[in-house]
N, C-alpha and C positions, 0 to 999 in steps of 0.2 A: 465095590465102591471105595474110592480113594478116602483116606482120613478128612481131607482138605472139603472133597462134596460132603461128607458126615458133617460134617461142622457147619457148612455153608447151610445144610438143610434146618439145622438145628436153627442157628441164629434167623432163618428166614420163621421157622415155628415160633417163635418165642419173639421176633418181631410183631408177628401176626395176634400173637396176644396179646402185648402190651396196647395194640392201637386198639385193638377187641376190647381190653378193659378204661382204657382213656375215654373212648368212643363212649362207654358206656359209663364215665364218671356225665361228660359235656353232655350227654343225652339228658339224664335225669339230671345235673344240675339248671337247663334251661327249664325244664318242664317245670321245676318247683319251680325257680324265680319270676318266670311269666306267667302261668297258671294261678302258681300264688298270691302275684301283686292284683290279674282279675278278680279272686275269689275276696281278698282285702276289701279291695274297693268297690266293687261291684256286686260281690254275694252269690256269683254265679261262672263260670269258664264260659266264654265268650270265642268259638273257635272262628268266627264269622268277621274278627278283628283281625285284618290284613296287617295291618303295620306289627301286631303283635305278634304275627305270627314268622315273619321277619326278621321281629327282633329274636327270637325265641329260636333259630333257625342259625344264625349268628352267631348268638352264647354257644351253642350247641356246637358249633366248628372252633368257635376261638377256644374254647376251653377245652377241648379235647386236644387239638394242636401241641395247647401251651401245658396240658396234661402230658403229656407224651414228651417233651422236650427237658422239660425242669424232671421229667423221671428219669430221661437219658441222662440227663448231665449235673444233678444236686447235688451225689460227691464231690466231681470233682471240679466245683463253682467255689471261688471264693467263700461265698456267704452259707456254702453247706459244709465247709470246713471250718468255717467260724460256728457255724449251732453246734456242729460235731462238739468242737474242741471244748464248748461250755459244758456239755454235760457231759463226756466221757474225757473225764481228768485221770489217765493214766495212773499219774506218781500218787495218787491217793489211792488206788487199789493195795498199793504197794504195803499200807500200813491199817489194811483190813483184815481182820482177825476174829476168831471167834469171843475172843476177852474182852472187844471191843462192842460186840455185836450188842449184847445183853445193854449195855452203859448207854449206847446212842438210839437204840429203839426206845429206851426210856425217858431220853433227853428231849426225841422228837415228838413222844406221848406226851411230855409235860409240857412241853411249846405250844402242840395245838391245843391243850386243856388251858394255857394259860392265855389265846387268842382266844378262846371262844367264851369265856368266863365274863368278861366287861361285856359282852352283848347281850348275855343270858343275862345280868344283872340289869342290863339297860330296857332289855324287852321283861324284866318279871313279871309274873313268873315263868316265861317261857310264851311261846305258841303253842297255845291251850287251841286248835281248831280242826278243821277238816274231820268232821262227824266225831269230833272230842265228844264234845255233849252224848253222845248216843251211845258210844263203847262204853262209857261212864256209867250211864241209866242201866245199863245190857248186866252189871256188877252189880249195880244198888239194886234193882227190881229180880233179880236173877230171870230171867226174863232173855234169852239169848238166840240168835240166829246168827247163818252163814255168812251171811252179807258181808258182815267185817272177821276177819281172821282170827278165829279166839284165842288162840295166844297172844296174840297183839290187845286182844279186847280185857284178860286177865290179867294181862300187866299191868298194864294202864291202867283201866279202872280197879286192880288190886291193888295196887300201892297207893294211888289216888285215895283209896276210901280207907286204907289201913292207917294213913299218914294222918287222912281229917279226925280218924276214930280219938288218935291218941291225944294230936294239937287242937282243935276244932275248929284248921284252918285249912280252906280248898287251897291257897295257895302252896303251901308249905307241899302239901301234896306233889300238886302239878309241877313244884321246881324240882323236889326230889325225884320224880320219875324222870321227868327229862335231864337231868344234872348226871344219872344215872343210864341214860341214855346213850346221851354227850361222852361218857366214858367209856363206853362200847365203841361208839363210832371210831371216835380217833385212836383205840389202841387199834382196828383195824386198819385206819390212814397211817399209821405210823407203823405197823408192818409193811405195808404198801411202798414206803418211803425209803425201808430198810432194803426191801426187795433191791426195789431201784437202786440203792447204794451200792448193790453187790452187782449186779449189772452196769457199773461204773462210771453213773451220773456223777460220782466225785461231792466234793463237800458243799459248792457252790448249789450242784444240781438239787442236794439234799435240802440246803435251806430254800431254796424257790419251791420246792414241793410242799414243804411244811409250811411256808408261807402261803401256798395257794391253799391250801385242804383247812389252814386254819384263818384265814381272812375272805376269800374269793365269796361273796354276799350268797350266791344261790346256793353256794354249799354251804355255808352257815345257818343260812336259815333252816333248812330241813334236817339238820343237827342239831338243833334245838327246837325243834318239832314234833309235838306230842303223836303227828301223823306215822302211819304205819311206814311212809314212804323210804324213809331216813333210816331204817332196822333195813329194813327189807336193800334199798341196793347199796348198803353196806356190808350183807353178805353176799349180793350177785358181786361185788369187786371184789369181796375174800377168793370167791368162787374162782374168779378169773386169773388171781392171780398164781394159785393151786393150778390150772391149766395149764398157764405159762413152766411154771416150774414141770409140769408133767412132761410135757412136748419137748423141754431141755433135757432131763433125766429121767426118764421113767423108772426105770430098775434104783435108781438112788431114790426117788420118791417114794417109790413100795417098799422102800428097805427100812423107812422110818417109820412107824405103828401111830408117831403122833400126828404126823402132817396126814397121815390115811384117814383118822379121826375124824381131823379139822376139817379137811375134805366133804367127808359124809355130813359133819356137821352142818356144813355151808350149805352143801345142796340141802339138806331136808328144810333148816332156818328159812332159805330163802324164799319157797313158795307157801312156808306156813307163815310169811309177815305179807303174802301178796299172792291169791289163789294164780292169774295169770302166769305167773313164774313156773309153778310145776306144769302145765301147757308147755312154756319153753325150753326146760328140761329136758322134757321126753321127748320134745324132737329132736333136742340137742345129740340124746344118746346113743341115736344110729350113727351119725356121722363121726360123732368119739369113737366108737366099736368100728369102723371101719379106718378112720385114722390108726390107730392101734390095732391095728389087724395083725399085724406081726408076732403081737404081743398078747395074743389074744386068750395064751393059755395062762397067761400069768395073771395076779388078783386084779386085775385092772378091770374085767368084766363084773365081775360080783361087786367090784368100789364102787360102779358106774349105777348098778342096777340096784344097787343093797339103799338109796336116797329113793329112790321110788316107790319100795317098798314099807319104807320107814314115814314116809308121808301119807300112804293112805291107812297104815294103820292109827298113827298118831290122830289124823282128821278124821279118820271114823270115829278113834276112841272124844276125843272135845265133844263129838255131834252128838255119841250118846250119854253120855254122863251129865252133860248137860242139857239134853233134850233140847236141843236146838232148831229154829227153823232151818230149812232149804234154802237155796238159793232161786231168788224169781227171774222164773224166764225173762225177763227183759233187759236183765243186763246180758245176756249173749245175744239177744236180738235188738241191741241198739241201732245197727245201721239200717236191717230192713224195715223197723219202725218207722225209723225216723225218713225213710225213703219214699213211703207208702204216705205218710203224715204230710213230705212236700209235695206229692202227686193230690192229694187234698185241698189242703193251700190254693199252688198256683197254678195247678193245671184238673180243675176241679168235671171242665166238662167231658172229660177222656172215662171219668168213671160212670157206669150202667146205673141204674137204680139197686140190681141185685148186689154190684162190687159194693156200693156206697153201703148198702146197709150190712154188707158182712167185715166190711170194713170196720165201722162204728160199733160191731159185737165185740171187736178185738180192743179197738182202742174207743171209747166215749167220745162224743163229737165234744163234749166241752174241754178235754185234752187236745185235742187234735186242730181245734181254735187257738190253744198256747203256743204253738209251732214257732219256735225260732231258732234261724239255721243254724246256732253254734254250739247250741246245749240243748243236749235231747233230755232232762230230767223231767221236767213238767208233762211232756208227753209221755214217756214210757210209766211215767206215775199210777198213768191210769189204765195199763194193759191185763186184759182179765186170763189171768194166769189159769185158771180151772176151765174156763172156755179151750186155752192154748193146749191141755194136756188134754183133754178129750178130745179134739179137731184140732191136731196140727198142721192132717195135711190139706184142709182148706186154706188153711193162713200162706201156705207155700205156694200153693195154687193162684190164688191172688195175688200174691208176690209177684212170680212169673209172669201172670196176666199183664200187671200194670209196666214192670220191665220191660217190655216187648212196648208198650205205648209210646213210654219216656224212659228212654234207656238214660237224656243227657242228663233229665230231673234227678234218676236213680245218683248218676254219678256226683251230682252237684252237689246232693245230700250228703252222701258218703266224705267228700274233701271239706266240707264247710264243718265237720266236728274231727278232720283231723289236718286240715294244712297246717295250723300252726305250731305242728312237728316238725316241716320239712319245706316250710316257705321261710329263707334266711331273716327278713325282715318282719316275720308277723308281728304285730301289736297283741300281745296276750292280755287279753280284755272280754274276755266273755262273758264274764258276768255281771256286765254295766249294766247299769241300775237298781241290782239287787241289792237290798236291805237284808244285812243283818245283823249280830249283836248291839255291834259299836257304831255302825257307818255303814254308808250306800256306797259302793260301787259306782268310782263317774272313770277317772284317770286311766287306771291299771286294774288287772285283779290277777297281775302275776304273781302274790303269794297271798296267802289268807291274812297274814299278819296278827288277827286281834287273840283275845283270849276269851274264850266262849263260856259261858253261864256252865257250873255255879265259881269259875275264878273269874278275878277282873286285873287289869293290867296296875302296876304301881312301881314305873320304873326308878329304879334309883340311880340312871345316867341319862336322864332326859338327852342328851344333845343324842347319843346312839340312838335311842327309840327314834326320834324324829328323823335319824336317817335310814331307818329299817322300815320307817311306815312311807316313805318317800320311797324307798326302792320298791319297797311290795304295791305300796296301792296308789302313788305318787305320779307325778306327771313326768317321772325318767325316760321313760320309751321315749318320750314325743322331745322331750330339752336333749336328750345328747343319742341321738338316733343309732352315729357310727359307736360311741364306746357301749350301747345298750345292743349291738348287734352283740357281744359275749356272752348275752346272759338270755341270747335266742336259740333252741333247741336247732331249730331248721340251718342254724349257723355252725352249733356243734357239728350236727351229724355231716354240714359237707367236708367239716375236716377229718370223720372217721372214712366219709368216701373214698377220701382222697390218699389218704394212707392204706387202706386195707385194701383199693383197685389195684395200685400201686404194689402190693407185697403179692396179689393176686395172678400180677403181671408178670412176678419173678417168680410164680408158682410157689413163694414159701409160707406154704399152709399151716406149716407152725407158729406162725406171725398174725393167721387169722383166726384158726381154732377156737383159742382162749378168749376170745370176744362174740363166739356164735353165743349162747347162753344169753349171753346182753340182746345181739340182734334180733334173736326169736322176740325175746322181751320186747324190744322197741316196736316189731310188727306187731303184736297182740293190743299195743293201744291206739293202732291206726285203726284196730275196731270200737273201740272206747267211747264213751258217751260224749267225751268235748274234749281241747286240747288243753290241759296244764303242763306247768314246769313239774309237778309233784311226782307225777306219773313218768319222767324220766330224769329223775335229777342225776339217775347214773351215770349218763352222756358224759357229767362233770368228773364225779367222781371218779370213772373209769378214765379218764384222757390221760393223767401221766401215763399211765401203761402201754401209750401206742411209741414210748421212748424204749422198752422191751421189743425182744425180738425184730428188731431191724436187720432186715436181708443183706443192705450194706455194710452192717459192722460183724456179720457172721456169727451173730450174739444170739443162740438158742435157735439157730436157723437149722431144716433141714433139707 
């Protein structure tokens, strides 16, 4: 075969997959947007809606299309040589050095310490919330279970109670853990940033990066968040960015002892501030070990495997020294709970007399009465866990039964505690009309905001606090819809779709590697109990990185 058919066949292959993966950004972006706007408005997917199905049918060709077009042609368009040219500033690589390196990770460490410091001052003593109270008591009672990650639960409540020991003040406490927190996070944003500078976003790019990681509201708040959430994917971005570096030089990254470390370190960190995470891990490390196949006799296996190991010894050793509870089956069976709980509800005469009553062995009928499609808490509260480990496989059994009745029930359950992941527009509001410390839930309940018993808020920049309780619990969604689509996960992730189909398209898997870790992650909370920001604030954090490994600029590509 002639050189000219070799080439012809190639470019016809590699045609064939770019519309393969376009096809398959417009697929799943109509699905969320119509899907999601029924589930919004409606409470339930509605396939029997003709016009929506239509419209849904439309998205799905116009954005695959225009997928596929602006991939062909974004280098060399005007306005993808103008993004280019902002963040790869050439003649600034030129006067990048190691003398310098130490000086400006420091500069961009104190920038975002010196953005986030007037917030922490204006929200004091911080966001004391999201089961604060309970990791606190877990230290004061010593009294300890899995539920919450006990590293995360000995920090916190350790310096918390060491801090009041001495001042005999909760707040002093609560600002110095998270102040100390705050300090973590952004020396990590600001290696992230440094990163980036070497990959030659240029000085312009440097300060937009430190300007987003230390002002952008949804990454501020969970950096000053006494929540586990803000530790935890501040080492899945350490993690990723250790990825990126791997995939550009592996043999230069094994040859430094410290980045090996830091590595291990990140992976073990990450799932001990968020059990989910080591789930995501271990699936992560078939697909590493076969990306690096080549490499495979080199330390890159024992790196990959030695975080696995170090995690389950470490969480054995917390579980026993501190004799701690288990975890209750019903946070892995949130969705068939809550699936079985709707087929109760609304479709009550589908169930036998014998389903009904073994039903209600598992979950109490006065549970199963609280049923509301967007948060499973109040129902899975009441699931009788010593029933579930003696007979699990009746609860399967019945599962399957009721599946086979109401397959659409099962599904409608399942998307109603997780579209406001991945519907661009969700109104993240779940928990309207729950009372609790300070305030009831009407607006928002996209960040917790207050500061939970025994602190109490006492800010000393009122005008910030009233714009931090107006973005968390405020009527923002609803007053400025388009600038609140930023600060929507379902809006993040279509722009990681749309980058990573797109590097998928050019086959350069080094470009998506270092974000699988994240996307395990991201699947494990579509099984999750209800959808917050909290639960992926990484989407944020992780987004400058998808300016790494561009297939266009031939930067870490292979």
């Amino acid at each position: 075969m002639e050189k000219s058919d070799l080439g012809k066949n190639k470019f016809n292959r590699n045609s064939k997959i770019a519309w393969l993966m376009s096809g398959l950004f417009g697929v799943l972006s109509g699905l969320f947007m119509v899907l999601g706007y029924q589930l919004e408005k409606e409470s339930r997917i509605n396939l029997a809606d003709k016009n929506a199905m239509y419209i849904m049918a439309l998205i799905m060709v116009v954005l695959t299309v225009d997928a596929k077009h602006v991939w062909d042609n974004y280098t060399s368009t005007f306005y993808g040589e103008k993004l280019m040219g902002l963040f790869r500033l050439d003649k600034y690589r030129a006067n990048y050095g190691k003398s310098d390196k130490k000086s400006r990770f420091v500069q961009n460490w104190l920038l975002m310490m010196a953005l986030n410091i007037p917030v922490l001052l204006g929200t004091f003593p911080g966001f004391f919330v999201y089961d604060a109270q309970d990791e606190l008591n877990e230290v004061l009672t010593r009294t300890f279970t899995t539920h919450h990650p006990l590293l995360h639960v000995l920090l916190l409540g350790g310096t918390i109670a060491l801090v009041h020991k001495i001042t005999g003040s909760w707040n002093a406490g609560i600002f110095l853990y998270i102040l100390l927190q705050m300090m973590v996070i952004t020396a990590i944003f600001a290696y992230v940033t440094d990163y980036l500078y070497q990959k030659k976003i240029g000085k312009t790019g440097n300060l937009i990066t430190c300007l987003y990681y230390g002002l952008f509201p949804t990454i501020v708040m969970f950096t000053l968040c006494s929540s586990k959430d803000g530790l935890f994917g501040a080492f899945l971005l350490l993690l990723t960015v250790f990825l990126f570096q791997m995939v550009e030089d592996l043999e230069g990254f094994l040859s430094s002892r410290l980045k090996v470390v830091l590595f291990i370190s990140s992976a073990v960190l990450m799932p001990l501030f968020r059990h989910n995470g080591f789930y995501a891990y271990l699936v992560f490390v078939p697909f590493a070990l076969f990306y690096f196949r080549k490499k495979i006799k080199s330390f890159v296996t024992p790196m990959l495997l030695i975080p696995v190991a170090l995690y389950l010894i470490i969480s054995g050793l917390f579980s026993g020294i501190l004799s701690s509870e288990g975890t209750h089956h019903q946070e892995m069976l949130t969705v068939p709970i809550m699936q079985m709980a709707r087929v109760y509800t609304y479709d009550p005469e589908v169930l036998t007399q014998e389903e009904k009553e073994l039903l209600t062995s598992y979950i109490p009928e006065e549970n199963l009465k609280l049923y509301t499609p967007r948060v499973s808490d109040m129902v899975k509260i009441g699931f009788d866990n010593e029933l579930y480990e003696k007979d699990s496989k009746s609860f399967w059994k019945l599962w399957k039964s009721l599946l086979v009745k109401k397959p659409m029930t099962y599904l409608n359950a399942w998307f109603l505690t997780s579209y406001g992941y991945w519907y661009p527009a969700s109104v993240m509001n779940v928990y309207q009309g729950n009372t609790v410390f300070t305030f009831t839930y009407k607006d928002s309940s996209y960040f917790g905001y207050e500061v939970e018993v025994p602190g109490h808020r006492a800010s000393l920049i009122p005008a910030l606090d009233s714009l931090y309780r107006y973005l968390s619990i405020g009527s923002f969604q609803q007053d400025a819809p388009v600038l609140a689509l930023l600060f929507k996960p379902g809006c993040i992730l279509l722009i990681y779709m749309f980058v990573l189909f797109y590097r998928l398209s050019r086959k350069s898997f080094s470009g998506v590697l270092p974000f699988m870790p994240m996307i395990l992650t991201f699947l494990t909370v579509l099984l999750g109990p209800t959808y917050l920001v909290r639960y992926v604030v990484y989407l944020w954090t992780c987004l400058p990185l998808l300016m790494a490994g561009n297939p266009a600029s031939n930067a870490g590509i292979r």
